[in-house]
N, C-alpha and C positions, 0 to 999 in steps of 0.2 A: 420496193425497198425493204430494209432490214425490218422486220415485224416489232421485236424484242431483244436485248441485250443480252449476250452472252459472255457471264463477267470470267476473267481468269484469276484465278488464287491468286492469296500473295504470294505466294512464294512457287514458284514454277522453274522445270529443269529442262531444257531441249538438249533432245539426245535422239543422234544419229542410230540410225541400224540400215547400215547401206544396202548387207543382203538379207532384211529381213526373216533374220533367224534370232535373233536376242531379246524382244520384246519382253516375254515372262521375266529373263535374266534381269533385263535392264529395271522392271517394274519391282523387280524383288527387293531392290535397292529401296526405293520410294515407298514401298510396305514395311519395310526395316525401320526407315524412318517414321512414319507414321503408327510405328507399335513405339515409342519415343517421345511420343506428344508432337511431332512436328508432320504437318502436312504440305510435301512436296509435292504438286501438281506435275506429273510428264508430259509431256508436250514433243509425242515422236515428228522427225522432223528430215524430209528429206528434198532436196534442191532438182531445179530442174534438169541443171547438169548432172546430176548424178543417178536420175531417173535415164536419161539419153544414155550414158555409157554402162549403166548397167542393163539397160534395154528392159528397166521394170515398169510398170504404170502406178500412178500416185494411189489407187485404189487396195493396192498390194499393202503400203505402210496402213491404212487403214483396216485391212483383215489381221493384220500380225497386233496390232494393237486390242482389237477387239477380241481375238484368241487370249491375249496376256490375262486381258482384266478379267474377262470368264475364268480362266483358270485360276488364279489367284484370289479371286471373291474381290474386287479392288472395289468399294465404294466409294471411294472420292471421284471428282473429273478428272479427265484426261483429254489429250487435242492431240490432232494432225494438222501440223503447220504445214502450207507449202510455202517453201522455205526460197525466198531471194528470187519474189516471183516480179515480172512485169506486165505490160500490157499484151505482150508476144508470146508470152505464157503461159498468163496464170488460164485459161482457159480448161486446160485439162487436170487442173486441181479441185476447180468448184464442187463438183460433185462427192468428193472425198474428205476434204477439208473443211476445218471450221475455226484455223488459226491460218491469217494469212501476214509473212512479213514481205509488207509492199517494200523492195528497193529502188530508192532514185537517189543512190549515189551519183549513176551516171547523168544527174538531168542537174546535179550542182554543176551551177555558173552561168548556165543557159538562159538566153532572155528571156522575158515574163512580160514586158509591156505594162504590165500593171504597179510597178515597184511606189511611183507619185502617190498613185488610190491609196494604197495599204502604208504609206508613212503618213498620208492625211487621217486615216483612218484610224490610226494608232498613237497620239500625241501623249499618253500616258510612256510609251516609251523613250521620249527624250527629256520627262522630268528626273530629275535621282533618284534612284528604285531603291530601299531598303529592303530586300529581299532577310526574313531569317534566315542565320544558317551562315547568310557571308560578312565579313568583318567589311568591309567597306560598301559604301552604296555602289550601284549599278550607273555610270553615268556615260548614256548615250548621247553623243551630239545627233543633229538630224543628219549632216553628212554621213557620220558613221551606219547612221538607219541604212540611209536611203544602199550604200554601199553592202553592206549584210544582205539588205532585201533584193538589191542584185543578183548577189549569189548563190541564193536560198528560197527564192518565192516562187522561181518554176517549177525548183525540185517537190517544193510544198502542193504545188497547183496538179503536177502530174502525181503526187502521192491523191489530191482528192478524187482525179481521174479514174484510176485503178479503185481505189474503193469504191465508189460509184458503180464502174462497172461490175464487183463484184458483188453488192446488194443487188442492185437488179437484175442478176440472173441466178441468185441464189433464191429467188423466190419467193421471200419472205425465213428462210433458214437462217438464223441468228449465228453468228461469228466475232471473232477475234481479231483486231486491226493491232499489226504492228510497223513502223516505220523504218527502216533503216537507213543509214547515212554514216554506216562506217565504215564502207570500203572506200574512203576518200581519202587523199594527201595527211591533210592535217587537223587536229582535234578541235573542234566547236568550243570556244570560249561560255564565258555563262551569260555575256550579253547576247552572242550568236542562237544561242539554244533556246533563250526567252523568245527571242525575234520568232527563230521557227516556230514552237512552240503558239505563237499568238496566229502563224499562217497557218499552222493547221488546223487552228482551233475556225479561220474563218472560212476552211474547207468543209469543218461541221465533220469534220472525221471523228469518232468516237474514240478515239486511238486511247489503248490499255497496257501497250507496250512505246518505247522509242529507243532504239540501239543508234547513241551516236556514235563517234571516233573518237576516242580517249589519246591520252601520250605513249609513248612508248611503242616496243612491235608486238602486233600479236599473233607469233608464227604458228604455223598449224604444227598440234604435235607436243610441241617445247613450253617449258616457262615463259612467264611474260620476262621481256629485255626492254628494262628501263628505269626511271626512276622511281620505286614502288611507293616514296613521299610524296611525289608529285603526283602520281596518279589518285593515290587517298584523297589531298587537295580538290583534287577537279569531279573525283566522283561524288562524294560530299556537295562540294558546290553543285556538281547536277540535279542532286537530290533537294537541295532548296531551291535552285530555278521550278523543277517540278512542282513541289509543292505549292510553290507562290504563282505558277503557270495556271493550277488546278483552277485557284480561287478565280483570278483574276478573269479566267478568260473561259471556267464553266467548262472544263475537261473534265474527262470520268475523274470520281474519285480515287479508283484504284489504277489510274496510270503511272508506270514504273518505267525505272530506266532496265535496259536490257544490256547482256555482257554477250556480246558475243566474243568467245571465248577462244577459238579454234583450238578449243580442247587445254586443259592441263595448266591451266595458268593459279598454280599453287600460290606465289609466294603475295598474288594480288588477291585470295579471298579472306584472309585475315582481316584486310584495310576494308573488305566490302561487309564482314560480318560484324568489325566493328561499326562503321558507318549506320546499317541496319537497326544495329540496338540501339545505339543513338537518338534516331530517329525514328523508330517505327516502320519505316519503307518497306515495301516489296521489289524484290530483285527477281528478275528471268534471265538465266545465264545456260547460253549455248555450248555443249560440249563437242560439238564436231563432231570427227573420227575416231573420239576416244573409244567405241566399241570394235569398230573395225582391226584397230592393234589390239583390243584384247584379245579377239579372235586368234589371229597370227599368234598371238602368246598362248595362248590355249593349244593352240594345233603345235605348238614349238614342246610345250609341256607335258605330251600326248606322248611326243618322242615317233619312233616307226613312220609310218605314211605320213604321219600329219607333219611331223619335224622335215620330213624328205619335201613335201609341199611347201613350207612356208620358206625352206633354203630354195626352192624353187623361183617361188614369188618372188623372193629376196636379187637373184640372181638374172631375173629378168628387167627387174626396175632397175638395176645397176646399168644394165644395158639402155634402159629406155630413157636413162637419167632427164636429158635434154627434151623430151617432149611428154614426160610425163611430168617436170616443173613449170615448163612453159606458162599452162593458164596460171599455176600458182606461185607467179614469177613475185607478187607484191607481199605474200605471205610466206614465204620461206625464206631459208637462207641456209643453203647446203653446199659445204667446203666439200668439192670431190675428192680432195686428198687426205680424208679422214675416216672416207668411204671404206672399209673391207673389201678385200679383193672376192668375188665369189667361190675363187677356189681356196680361198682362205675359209671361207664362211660353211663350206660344205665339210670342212674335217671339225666344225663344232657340234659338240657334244649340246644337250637339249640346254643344259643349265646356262651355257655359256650366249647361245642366241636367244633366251630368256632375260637374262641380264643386260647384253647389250640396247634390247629393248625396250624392257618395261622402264619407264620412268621415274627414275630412282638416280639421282643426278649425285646423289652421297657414296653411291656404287661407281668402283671406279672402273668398271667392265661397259656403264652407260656409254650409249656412242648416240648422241643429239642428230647427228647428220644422217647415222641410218632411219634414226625414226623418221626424222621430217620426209626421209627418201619413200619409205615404207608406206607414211599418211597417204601420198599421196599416189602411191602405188596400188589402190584397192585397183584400178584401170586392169594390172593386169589378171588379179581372181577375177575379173569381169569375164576376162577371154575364156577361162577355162570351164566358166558355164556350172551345168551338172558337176561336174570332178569336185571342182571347190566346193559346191554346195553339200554334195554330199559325204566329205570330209568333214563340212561341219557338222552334221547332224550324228557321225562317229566317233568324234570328237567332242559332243556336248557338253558331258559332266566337265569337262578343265576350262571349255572356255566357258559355261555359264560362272562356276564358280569365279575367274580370273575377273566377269563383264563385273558381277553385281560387285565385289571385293572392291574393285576400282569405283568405283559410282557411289559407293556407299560410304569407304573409309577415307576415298581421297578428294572426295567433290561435296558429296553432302554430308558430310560428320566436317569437315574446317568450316563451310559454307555455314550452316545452321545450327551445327551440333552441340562444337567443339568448346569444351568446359562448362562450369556452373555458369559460368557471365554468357554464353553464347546467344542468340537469340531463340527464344522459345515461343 
């Protein structure tokens, strides 16, 4: 089993780099900030899905990372999550990784047999909970328990599975436990997240992270779509369940709530950075594929081969519309009739396929439906192998400058930076 604890900063950034060519880029960002007084921990992060279609191994994210920080002199920590792993996967992460986020969305609802045990177990939770932080007590009936623990205590049981399994074949290698449970329907109330919360803690999971499901959508790509009051509300209140979770039930002290973000959710880091200074808390927010479109924008702003390439890419995702949305049928939402035609798209000049995609929603050239189409179009630079790869590497100077610009001024300058009051 785990030897020793392997704590993650407060404040931590997961960031994609699908064809592991941006690391330095992305790091430059998180050395920006740390010449700033603020220490953003990276946390490169890549999915098993996205290891399969790129045909790369999880060992790959770890050379590109440990290139960065040599080159840049990075003395803080840094991780490799394998990211949205389970028992059918995470196998071929162990040896690379040292941030693992177990997901059992899929194992919410499923029986557990044990729901009676763990409400006898827990009578503290059907007194009324003055939790700080929330304007009303917490008042669970045992019905209500026993119904939560329903829903929630297998996905808890197979989160202690998966970690179990990966202490003991890590050797005694010290790592990072994160939970997640936001690819599900609908967002965990603060009586629901206590509940899990007390199941995980009786899995004896070390857990230093918990990504649950918040309100609103969060499409890959785009802004968050929703009500950005309500969601302050609920992340606030997540942030006092946690806290009051810590004491109660003898969780790491530094366990945070996690955003996964799928990339670009501007108008919710305000509500998260005031929340933050608030309270003290530490946040881990997932950027997705926000380096992946920087790329494309880089190689768009390069102009010659690399513009010719990314009208390329552009023009085959157009075509592949239908089965490159498919898996990310729950996280997007693309109007085809907003879409550009690709013989439209091939008589634009670099500036104009720039605009349509960088994320600049006050631009009124933005088109939301090609991005989302584009996010999840790295599938097709998957195909093209060497070609793509080595475009990038000709094309460096635009898209490092475009990866770190994005990562620095539009994720972690609002997120940590932004004004005298920000969090410091």
């Amino acid at each position: 089993m785990e030897s020793s604890p392997l704590e993650l900063g407060k404040f931590s950034l997961g960031v994609g780099d699908r064809f592991a060519h941006q690391a330095k880029a992305q790091l430059e960002a998180c050395r920006k900030a740390a010449s700033l007084g603020v220490t953003v921990i990276p946390v490169w992060n890549k999915s098993n899905r996205e290891h399969n279609v790129i045909r790369s191994e999880p060992a790959s994210v770890r050379v590109a990372a440990e290139q960065a920080v040599r080159a840049l002199g990075w003395k803080h920590p840094y991780h490799v999550d394998a990211d949205h792993i389970n028992l059918d996967s995470v196998n071929r992460f162990l040896d690379s990784s040292d941030f693992f986020t177990v997901d059992v969305a899929a194992a919410i609802g499923r029986e557990s047999g044990r729901v009676e045990s763990f409400a006898a177990k827990h009578p503290e939770l059907v007194a009324p909970l003055c939790v700080p932080g929330i304007g009303e007590p917490l008042r669970i009936t045992r019905q209500e328990l026993l119904k939560i623990a329903a829903k929630y205590l297998y996905a808890a049981e197979e989160a202690g599975r998966i970690y179990r399994h990966i202490a003991e074949h890590r050797d005694g290698r010290p790592f990072i436990t994160e939970v997640s449970m936001d690819e599900t329907d609908t967002p965990q109330t603060p009586a629901e997240l206590l509940i899990i919360l007390a199941a995980l803690a009786d899995e004896r999971i070390p857990l230093q992270t918990l990504a649950p499901k918040f309100t609103g959508r969060f499409n890959k790509g785009v802004d968050y779509v929703g009500d950005v009051g309500r969601f302050e509300r609920e992340f606030s209140d997540d942030l006092a369940v946690i806290a009051h979770a810590k004491q109660q039930y003898r969780l790491p002290e530094n366990l945070k709530l996690s955003v996964h973000s799928g990339s670009d959710k501007f108008s919710i880091y305000g509500p998260i950075r005031r929340a933050l200074g608030k309270t003290g808390a530490g946040v881990h927010v997932k950027t997705a594929g926000t380096t992946w479109l920087e790329e494309l924008i880089g190689l768009a702003e390069a102009g010659g081969e690399g513009l010719r390439l990314a009208k390329e890419i552009y023009r085959e995702a157009y075509f592949h519309l239908d089965a490159l949305s498919e898996p990310y049928a729950a996280v997007i939402d693309i109007d085809p009739d907003c879409l550009p035609l690709p013989l439209e798209v091939e008589c634009w000049p670099s500036e104009q396929y720039v605009a349509a995609l960088r994320h600049d929603p006050s631009n009124p050239s933005f088109n939301r439906d090609l991005r989302q189409l584009l996010h999840v179009g790295y599938k097709i630079a998957a195909t093209m192998g060497a070609r793509y790869l080595k475009m990038l590497e000709e094309c460096e100077e635009p898209i490092a400058r475009n990866v770190t610009y994005n990562l620095f001024e539009r994720h972690l300058c609002p997120l940590f930076l932004a004004d005298a009051g920000g969090v410091q």
